[in-house]
C-alpha positions in Angstrom: 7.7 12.7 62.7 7.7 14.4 59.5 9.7 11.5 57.8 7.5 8.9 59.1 4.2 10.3 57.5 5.6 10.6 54.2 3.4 9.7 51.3 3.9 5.7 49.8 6.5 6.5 47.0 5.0 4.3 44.4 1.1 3.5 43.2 -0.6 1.3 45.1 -0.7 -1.4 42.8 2.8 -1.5 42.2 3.6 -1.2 46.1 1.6 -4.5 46.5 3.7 -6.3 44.2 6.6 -4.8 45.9 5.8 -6.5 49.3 4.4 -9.7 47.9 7.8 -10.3 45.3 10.6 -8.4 48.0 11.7 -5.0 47.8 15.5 -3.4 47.9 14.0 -0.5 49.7 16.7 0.4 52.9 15.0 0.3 55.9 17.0 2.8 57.6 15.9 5.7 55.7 12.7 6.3 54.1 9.1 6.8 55.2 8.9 4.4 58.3 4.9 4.0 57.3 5.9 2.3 54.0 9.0 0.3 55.5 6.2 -1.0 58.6 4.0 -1.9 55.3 6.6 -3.9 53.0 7.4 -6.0 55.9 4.1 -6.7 57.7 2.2 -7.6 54.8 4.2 -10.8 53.9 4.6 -11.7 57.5 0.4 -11.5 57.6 -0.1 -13.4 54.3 2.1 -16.2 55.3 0.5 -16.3 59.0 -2.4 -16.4 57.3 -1.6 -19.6 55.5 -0.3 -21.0 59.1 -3.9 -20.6 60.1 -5.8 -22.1 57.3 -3.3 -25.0 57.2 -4.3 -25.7 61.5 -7.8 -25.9 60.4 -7.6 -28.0 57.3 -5.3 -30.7 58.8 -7.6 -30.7 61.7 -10.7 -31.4 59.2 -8.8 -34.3 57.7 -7.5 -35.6 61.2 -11.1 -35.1 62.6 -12.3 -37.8 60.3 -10.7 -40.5 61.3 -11.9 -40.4 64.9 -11.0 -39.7 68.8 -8.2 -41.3 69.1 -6.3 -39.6 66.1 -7.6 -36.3 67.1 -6.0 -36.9 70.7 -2.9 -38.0 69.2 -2.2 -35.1 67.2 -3.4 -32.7 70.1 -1.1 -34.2 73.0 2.1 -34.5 70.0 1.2 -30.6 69.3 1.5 -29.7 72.9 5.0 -31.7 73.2 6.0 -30.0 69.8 5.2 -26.7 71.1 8.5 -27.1 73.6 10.5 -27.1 70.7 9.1 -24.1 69.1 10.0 -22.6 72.4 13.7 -23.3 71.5 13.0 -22.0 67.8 11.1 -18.7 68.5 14.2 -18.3 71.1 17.2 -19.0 68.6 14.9 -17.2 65.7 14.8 -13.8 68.0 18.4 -14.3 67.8 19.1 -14.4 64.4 16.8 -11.6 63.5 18.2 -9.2 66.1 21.7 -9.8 65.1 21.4 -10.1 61.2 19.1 -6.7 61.4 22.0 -5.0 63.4 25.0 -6.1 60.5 22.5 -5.3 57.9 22.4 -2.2 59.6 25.7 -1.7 59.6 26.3 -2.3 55.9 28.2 -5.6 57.3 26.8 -8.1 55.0 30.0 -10.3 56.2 29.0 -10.8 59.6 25.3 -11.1 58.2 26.0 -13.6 56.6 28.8 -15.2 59.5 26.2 -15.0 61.7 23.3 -16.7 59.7 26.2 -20.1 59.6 26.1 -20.1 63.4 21.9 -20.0 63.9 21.7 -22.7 61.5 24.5 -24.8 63.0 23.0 -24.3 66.1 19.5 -25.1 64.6 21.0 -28.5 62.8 22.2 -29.5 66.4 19.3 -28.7 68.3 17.1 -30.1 65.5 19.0 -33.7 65.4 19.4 -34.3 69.2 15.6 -33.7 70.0 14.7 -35.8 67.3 16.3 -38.8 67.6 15.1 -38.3 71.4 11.7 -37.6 70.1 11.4 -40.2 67.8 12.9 -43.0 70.0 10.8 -42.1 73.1 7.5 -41.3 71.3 5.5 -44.0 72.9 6.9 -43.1 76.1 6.2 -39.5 75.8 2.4 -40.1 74.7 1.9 -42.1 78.1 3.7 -39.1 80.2 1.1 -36.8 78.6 -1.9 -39.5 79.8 -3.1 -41.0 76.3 -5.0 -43.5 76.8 -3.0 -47.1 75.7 -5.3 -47.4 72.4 -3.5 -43.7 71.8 -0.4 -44.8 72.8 -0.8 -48.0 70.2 -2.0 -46.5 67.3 -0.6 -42.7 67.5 3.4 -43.6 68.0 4.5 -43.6 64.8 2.8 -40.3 64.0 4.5 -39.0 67.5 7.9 -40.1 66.6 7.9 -39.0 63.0 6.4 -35.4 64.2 9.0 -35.6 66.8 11.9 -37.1 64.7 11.7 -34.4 62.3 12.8 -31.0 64.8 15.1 -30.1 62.7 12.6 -29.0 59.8 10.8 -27.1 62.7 14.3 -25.2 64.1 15.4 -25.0 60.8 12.2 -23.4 59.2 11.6 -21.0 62.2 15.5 -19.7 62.3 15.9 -19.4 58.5 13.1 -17.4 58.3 13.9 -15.1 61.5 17.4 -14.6 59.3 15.5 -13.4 56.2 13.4 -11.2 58.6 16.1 -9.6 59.9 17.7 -9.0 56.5 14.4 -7.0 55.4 13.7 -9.7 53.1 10.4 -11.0 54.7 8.5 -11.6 51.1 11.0 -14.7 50.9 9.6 -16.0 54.3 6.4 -15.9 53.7 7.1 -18.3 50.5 8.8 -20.7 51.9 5.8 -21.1 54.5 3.6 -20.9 51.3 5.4 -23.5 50.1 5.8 -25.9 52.7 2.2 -25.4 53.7 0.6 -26.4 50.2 2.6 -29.0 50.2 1.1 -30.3 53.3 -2.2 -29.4 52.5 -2.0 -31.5 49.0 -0.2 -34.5 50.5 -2.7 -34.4 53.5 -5.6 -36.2 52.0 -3.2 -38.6 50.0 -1.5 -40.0 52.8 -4.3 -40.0 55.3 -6.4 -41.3 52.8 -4.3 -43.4 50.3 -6.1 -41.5 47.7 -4.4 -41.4 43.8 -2.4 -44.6 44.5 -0.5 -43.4 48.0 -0.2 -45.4 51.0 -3.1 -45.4 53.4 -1.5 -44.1 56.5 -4.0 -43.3 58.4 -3.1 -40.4 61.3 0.6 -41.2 60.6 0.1 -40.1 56.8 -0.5 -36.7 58.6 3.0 -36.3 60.1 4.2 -37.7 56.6 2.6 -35.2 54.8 3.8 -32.2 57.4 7.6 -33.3 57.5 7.6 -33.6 53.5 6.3 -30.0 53.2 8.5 -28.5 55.9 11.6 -30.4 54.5 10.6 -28.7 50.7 10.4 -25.5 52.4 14.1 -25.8 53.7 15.7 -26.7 51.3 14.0 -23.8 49.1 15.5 -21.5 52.0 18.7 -23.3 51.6 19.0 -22.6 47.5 17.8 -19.0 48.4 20.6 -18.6 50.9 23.8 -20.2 49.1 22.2 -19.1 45.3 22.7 -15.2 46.8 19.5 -14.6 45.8 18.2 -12.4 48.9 20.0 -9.5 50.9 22.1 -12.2 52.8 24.0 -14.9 50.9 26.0 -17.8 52.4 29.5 -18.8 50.9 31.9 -21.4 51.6 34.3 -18.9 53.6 31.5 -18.8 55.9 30.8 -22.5 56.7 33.3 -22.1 60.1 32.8 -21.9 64.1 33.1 -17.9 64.6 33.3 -18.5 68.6 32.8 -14.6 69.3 29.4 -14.9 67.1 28.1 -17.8 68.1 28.4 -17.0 72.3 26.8 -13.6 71.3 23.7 -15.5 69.6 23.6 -18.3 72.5 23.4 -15.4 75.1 20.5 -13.2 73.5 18.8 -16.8 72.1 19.0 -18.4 75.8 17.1 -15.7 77.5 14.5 -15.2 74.3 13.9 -19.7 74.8 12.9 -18.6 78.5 10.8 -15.7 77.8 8.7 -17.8 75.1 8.7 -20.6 77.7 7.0 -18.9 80.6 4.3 -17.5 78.1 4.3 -20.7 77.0 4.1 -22.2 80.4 1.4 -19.7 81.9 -1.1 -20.6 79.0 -1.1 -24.3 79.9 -1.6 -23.0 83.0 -4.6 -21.2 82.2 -5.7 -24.1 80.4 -5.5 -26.4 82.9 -7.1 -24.4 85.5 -10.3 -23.6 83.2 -10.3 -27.5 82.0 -10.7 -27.5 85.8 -14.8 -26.2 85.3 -15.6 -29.2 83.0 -15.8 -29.9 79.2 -18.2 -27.1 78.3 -15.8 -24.5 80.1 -12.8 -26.2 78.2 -14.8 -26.0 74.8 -15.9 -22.3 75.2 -12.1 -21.5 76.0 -10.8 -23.3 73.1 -13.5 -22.2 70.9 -12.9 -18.4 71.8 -9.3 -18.4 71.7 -9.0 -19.9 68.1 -11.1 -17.0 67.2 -8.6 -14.6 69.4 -5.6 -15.6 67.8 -6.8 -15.8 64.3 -7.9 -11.9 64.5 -4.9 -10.9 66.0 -2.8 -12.4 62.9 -1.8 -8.6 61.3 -0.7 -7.5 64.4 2.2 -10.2 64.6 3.0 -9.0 61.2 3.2 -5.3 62.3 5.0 -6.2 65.3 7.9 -8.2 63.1 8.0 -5.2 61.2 8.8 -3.3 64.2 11.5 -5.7 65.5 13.3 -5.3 61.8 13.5 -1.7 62.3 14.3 -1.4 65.4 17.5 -3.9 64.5 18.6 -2.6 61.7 18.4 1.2 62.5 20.4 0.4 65.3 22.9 -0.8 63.7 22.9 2.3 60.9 23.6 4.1 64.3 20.1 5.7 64.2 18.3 5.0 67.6 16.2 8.0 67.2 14.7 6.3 63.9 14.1 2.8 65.7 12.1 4.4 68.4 9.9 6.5 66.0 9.3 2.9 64.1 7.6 2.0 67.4 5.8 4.0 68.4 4.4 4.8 65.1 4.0 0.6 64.7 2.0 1.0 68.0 -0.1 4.0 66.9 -1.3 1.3 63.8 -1.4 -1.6 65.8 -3.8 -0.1 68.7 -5.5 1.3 66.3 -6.3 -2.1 64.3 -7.0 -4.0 67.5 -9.7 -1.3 69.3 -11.3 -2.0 66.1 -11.1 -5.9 65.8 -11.8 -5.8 69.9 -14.9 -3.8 69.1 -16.2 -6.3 66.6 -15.5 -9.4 68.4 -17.1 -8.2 71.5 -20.4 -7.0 69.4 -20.6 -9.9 67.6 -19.7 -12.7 70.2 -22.4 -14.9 70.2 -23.1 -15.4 66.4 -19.5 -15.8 65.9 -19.5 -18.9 69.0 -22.7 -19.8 67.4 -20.8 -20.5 64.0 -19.0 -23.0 65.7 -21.7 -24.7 68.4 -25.1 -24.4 69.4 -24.3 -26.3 72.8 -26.3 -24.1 75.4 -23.7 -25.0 77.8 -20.5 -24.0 75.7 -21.6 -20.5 74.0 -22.5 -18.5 77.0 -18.8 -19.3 78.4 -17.0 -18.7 74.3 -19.4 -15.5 74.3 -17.9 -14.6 77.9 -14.4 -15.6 77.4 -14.7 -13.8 73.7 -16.0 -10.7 75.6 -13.5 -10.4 78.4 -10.3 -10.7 76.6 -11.5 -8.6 73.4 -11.9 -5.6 75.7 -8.1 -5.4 76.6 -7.6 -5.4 72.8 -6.0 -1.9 72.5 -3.8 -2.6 75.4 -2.4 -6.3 73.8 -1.3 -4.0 70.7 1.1 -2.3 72.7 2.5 -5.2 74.5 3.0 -7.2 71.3 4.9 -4.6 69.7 7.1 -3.1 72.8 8.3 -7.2 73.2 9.1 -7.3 70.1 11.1 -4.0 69.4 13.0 -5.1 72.4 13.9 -8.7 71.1 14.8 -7.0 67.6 17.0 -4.7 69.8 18.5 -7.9 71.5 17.5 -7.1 74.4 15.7 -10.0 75.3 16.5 -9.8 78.9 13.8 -7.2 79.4 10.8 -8.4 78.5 11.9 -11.9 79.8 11.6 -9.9 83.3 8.2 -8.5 82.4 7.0 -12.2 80.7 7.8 -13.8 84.6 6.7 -11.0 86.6 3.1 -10.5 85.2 2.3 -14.3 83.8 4.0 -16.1 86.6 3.3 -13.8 90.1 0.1 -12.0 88.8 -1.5 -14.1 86.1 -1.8 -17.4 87.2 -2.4 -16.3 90.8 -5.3 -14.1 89.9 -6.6 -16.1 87.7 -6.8 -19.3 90.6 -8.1 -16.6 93.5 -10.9 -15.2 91.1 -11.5 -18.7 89.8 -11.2 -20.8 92.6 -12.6 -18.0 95.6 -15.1 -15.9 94.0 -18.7 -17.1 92.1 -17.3 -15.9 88.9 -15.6 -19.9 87.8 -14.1 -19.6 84.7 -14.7 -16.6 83.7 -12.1 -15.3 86.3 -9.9 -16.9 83.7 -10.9 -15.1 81.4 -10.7 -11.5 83.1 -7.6 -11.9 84.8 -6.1 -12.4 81.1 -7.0 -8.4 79.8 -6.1 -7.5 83.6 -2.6 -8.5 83.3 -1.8 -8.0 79.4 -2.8 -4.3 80.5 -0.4 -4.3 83.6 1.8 -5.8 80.8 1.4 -3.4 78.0 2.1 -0.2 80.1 5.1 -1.6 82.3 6.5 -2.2 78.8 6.0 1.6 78.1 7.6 2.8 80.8 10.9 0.6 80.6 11.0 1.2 76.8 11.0 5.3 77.2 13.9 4.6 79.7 16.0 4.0 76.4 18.1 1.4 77.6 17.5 -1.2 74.8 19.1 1.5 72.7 22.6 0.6 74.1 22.8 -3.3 74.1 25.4 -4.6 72.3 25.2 -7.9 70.1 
């Protein structure tokens, strides 16, 4: 472990500006602790802009009534299938452009970064034109009321229409990731975000001479600021100006390639669809104890996932390594970067568990002082917060796995634990014991504990080390 605990080789200003401007550092040799560091922090910041833009669309969408705010939440939850299909294709393109990077292939870097995108453009333009032609139809299947139906449409099909920013964003991105080259992701979400966040108000609005829109001015805003933010990726990719440059030569079919990608992409769309899948489920079930139950629940998890932000940014980290010291032929290396990812995580998360859970009911209380909803956000807060240092584990053993391409794995472990254990727990100790919803909530740190250490033991078997892609 010597290697891994080496000292940061610059000052600490200067390594700051290193992460935040992108750094030529190789990632297969080095101190792992500052490699983990250059690519989390970028990945954080530009999570952290994901995050503030949620909450400052929902304040402008919030004004404008009921209605609107229903037709943004039921297009989100149909949008959220196609981020299924991007997080799948984007585990794709990280795994194999970190393995040629690797390899000192920058060739078949940047052949395979042609295929993800083609396959992106296709996915992206078929889904949209089915979105945006079937939007009113879609509301209705997701039970909005007619008003809904009448007045959020044209926001649905433009959200909808305009999949191929999403795929595009999502797998662009996962292909700088995988290059090392995460300070360029994290602008073009900066980008593409304060572009939303500007045109927002304007739009909705019709502030400073725009159009009024209304809720549709939202989806304008959105689709402007993603569409910005890919073609910046674009100019970044065919300018050469990160690790992995597009050419002309490259703009071909490479069969072999693009089966390769399909086949690790395929199974990563499934295991984001069953954790997909099993949170609706959850959903549904606690929905199932009334409004105040569904309030708590939402109110809690917003607070859950926003504290858990560095920790996707350690474990993309991880997933970088892991591919690209594969690929140098360095397994031992990749496996270090885990467990020494882990050691940080866990460590962050027992903290961020132990505040949460201390401070549950001022933090619910910053949000509501409904006596009905902050005993169950307190609760649900409380519960999940305690299986905190085993989620850090999970979150980075599923990713070192994908960034190994072996996304069959923890696809396995996604549909054993959310599918047979989760759900089913969570409707016995629900449904057949006096705890209500907060048997949701418990049976949530029961199984991502279950989770965290089957993904232990199959990781120590090693066998992610040999999967070919």
């Amino acid at each position: 472990m010597q290697e891994a605990v080496q000292p940061l080789r610059s000052p600490k200003r200067n390594f700051l500006k290193e992460a935040l401007a992108g750094t030529e550092q190789d990632f297969t040799q080095g101190s792992l602790t500052q490699g983990i560091a250059l690519l989390a922090i970028p990945t954080v910041l530009e999570m952290v802009m994901e995050s503030t833009f949620g909450i400052v669309d929902a304040f402008w969408v919030a004004h404008l009534g009921a209605d609107a705010i229903a037709t943004v939440g039921l297009t989100e939850s149909l949008v959220v299938l196609i981020f299924s299909i991007a997080l799948g294709l984007s585990v794709a393109a990280t795994a194999t452009v970190a393995r040629r990077i690797g390899e000192k292939d920058s060739e078949g870097a940047s052949i395979a970064a042609v295929q993800v995108i083609g396959c992106g453009i296709l996915v992206g333009v078929f889904t949209g034109i089915a979105g945006w032609h079937f939007a009113p139809q879609l509301l209705a299947w997701m039970h909005a009321s007619p008003e809904v139906v009448r007045s959020g449409s044209r926001f649905t099909s433009i959200a909808l229409g305009s999949n191929i920013c999403i795929m595009l964003l999502f797998l662009i991105n996962g292909i700088f990731r995988g290059a090392g080259d995460a300070a360029i992701a994290m602008r073009t979400l900066w980008l593409a975000n304060l572009i939303n966040l500007s045109l927002d108000p304007l739009f909705i609005n019709g502030w400073a001479g725009f159009p009024r829109l209304g809720v549709t001015g939202a989806a304008v805003s959105t689709t402007t600021g993603r569409s910005i933010g890919v073609l910046y990726q674009l100019y970044i990719l065919f300018g050469g100006r990160s690790r992995i440059a597009v050419a002309r030569r490259h703009l071909r079919v490479h069969w072999n390639v693009l089966r390769r990608l399909l086949r690790v992409g395929s199974v990563a769309m499934l295991q984001y669809f069953i954790a997909i899948a099993s949170w609706v489920g959850l959903t549904r079930l606690n929905a199932g104890f009334g409004s105040a139950a569904a309030a708590g629940y939402t109110l809690a998890m917003r607070m859950i996932m926003f504290a858990i932000l560095p920790s996707w940014g350690i474990s993309s980290a991880a997933a970088t390594l892991v591919g690209q010291n594969l690929g140098a032929g360095r397994p031992e290396r990749s496996e270090r970067a885990v467990w020494l990812a882990g050691i940080y995580n866990m460590c962050f998360l027992t903290v961020v568990g132990a505040g949460l859970f201390t401070f549950a009911p001022p933090l619910v209380r910053l949000f509501t002082t409904d006596s009905a909803v902050t005993p169950l956000g307190v609760a649900c807060l409380r519960y999940i917060s305690v299986g905190y240092p085993f989620y850090a584990w999970g979150m980075i053993l599923e990713q070192a796995f994908n960034g190994a391409g072996d996304t069959v794995t923890p696809t396995w472990v996604n549909f054993f634990c959310y599918w047979l254990l989760q759900i089913p727990l969570a409707w016995w100790l629900a449904g057949s014991t006096p705890m209500g919803p907060r048997g949701v909530y418990l049976a949530t740190p029961s199984v991502e504990s279950l989770m965290a250490v089957v993904c232990v033991i199959l990781f120590r078997q090693g066998k992610w080390k040999r999967v070919k892609i």
